[in-house]
C-alpha angles and dihedrals in degrees: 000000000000110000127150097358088126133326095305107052086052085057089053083053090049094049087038085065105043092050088047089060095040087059094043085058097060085058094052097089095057132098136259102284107174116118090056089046089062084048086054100045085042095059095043088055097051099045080047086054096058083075084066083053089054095044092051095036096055088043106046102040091070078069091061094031110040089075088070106037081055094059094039088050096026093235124203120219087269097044088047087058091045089052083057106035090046089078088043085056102052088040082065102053086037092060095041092050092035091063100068093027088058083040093056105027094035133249096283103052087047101060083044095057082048091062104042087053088054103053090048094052094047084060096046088048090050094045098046117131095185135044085245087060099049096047080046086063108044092045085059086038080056098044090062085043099057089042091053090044086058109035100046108053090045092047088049096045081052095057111037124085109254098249085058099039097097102046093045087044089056094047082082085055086049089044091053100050089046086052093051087048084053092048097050092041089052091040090058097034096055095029112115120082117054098250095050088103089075088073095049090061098049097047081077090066080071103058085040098055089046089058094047086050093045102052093063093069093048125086125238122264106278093220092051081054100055090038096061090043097258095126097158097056093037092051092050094050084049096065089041087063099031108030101212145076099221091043087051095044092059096042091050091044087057098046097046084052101041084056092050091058088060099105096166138047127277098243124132077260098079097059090072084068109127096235094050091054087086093060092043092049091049092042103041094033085058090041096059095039099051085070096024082063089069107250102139089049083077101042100047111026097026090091081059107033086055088041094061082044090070106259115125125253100261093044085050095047090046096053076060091068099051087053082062099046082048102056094043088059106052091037084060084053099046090047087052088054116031091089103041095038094032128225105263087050092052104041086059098045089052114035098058082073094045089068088044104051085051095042077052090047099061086037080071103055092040079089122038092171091065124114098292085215095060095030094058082049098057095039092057093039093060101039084056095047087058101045087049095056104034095042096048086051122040090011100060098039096038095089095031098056099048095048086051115047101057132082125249101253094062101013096109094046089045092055097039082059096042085046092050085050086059084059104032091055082034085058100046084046089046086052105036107044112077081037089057088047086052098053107025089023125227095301093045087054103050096039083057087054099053091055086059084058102052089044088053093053079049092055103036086048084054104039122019118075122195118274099178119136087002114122122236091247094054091043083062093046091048082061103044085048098050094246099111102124152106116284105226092190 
């Protein structure tokens, strides 16, 4: 928008703002409509949050799957990490282009290209008759997954009330670990032949059909609206999503206002502003260590690397699925909680026992020779316990914090690059870890992987300050002002 650029573009704020409250004016006669505005913000965020199926589903099905492609295309070790970091490459050129195609198109049509990308890649994935073919695919399949990853949570932080932010934005992070349990319960009902990994793939046309059909029924974001000089439309779908006129007024006053204090241009080139380095260090700080951490070594490689410990396909398979009823669990916790405990708050009691059940986990595999009963215990215990900590920490607040921190004018492209560092860290995890196994062994790895936890409770102590119950307009101002910072108190 632009704003204050020169003295006509003060003049188009000025007349931004007379048509908003115009606009406002026209809503004032109507009722108290609340209680079906948190229906409806409710419903857009859950459609939103099939995009996190997808995103799960899509990347937890290659667990289940890649035994399987290995033995149709005979893989090597090298080939095996390249099936699984394809998708990851194509996640990270589909955040970085998804960024200025949401900010010009808008929020909705976005999601929807995404969708329409995903359900023709499912279909290629599930049709390839080489392994080219098959890596073509899942890096398109990538490409609508990086976009998903960062349109919706910044379409659904645009639209929910700031006390709610935190939980509906979650919801992505919910959808996602659903998505994962479905993947791993797909992946040991139809294992068994060595082409059964062809229906795995195309089961994700059906989550994907089901976005694209949802979204028509959805608004635009009502900030993208204001942004692009559309106030009426961006006013009505305000009260559908607030219910009521005073609630609106002051959302739209900080928003207007918010948009008068943007004195430069909204190119990459901004984000190299000083005062929004503060907001670049927390998000995409958050963004490298929740898969630095470790978490996808569990979800793709722990079918093989249980597998080399000595359990049988299906049981390893099956400890798969307790990883994703795991994870669905503790993301709903953590949904329940994150804006009542906070982020910040969250992210340093947990993650401290994250490090240790790794550090536990490659404890287990120092003695072979140990009781196989109480070895297997401690093994999935562990495995659980981390799961449990590090997915209701950084998981949850990865895609929350970013598509919260940052301001308006840049908010989509910022996300699209803390969204292409997820896969960017997710892809050097994807390469490097049965390698890893291979050179420092199991302990050594997860013993690697507990450190990064431990570094990530240090950074997030240091760097990350509590945005819970702050609207994103005061979040901007917090940066503008200096006072962007943890609270130590």
């Amino acid at each position: 928008m632009a704003s204050t650029m020169n003295g006509v573009g003060t003049v188009n704020h000025h007349e931004t703002h007379k048509r908003a409250f115009a606009a406002m004016s026209e809503l004032e006669q109507l009722g108290d409509r609340r209680a079906s505005a948190r229906r409806y913000v409710l419903m857009a965020a859950l459609v939103a949050a099939v995009g996190g199926l997808l995103f799960g589903y899509d990347t937890g099905i290659i667990a289940s799957a890649l035994i399987f492609v290995t033995q149709t295309f005979s893989l090597s070790t090298a080939g095996q990490e390249w099936v699984a970091a394809s998708l990851n490459i194509g996640a990270i050129f589909g955040a970085v282009l998804s960024g200025p195609i949401s900010d010009r198109w808008g929020r909705r049509p976005a999601i929807m290209l995404a969708a329409a990308i995903f359900i023709g890649a499912s279909i290629g994935c599930a049709e390839a008759p080489t392994i080219t073919i098959l890596f073509l695919a899942r890096l398109w399949l990538g490409v609508a997954i990086g976009g998903t990853t960062q349109i919706v949570p910044v379409y659904v932080a645009e639209l929910a009330p700031s006390d709610r932010r935190g939980g509906l934005v979650s919801l992505f992070q919910l959808a996602f670990s659903l998505g994962l349990l479905l993947a791993f319960f797909v992946g040991y009902e139809l294992s068994g032949s060595t082409e059964c990994w062809r229906p795995m793939f195309l089961l994700g046309t059906i989550p994907a059909l089901l976005l694209a059909l949802g979204m028509l029924l959805l608004p635009e974001s009502p900030r993208w609206l204001l942004h692009h000089q559309q106030e009426h439309r961006a006013v009505s779908t305000l009260f559908r999503l607030r219910g009521h006129h005073e609630t609106v007024r002051h959302e739209l006053n900080a928003a207007l206002t918010s948009e008068k204090t943007e004195t430069h241009g909204t190119g990459w080139k901004e984000l190299r502003r000083p005062w929004v380095r503060p907001a670049l260090i927390a998000a995409l700080g958050i963004a490298a260590l929740s898969q630095l951490s470790g978490p996808n070594v569990i979800v793709y490689y722990a079918p093989i690397i249980f597998s080399q410990a000595g359990l049988a396909h299906s049981a390893a398979l099956l400890t798969s699925v307790s990883v994703g009823v795991t994870s669905t669990i503790t993301t709903a916790m953590g949904i329940a909680l994150i804006d009542k405990v906070g982020r910040r708050r969250m992210m340093l009691v947990m993650l401290p026992f994250a490090a240790l059940s790794l550090f536990v986990l490659g404890a287990v595999f120092l003695d072979p020779t140990a009781p196989s009963g109480l070895r297997m215990w401690l093994m999935v215990a562990s495995l659980l316990g981390y799961i449990f900590f590090n997915f209701g920490s950084l998981s949850v607040a990865v895609w929350l914090v970013a598509a919260e921190v940052f301001p308006l004018a840049i908010r989509s492209k910022a996300m699209g690059l803390a969204s292409a560092t997820v896969w960017f860290s997710d892809t050097i995890v994807s390469l490097v870890t049965l390698s890893l196994v291979e050179t420092m062994g199991t302990t050594g790895t997860f013993w690697l992987f507990g450190v990064i936890n431990v570094i990530s409770f240090l950074f997030v102590w240091k760097y990350v300050p509590e945005t819970v119950g702050t609207s994103l307009e005061d979040i901007e101002t917090s940066l503008r002002s200096g006072t962007f910072h943890p609270s130590r108190k």
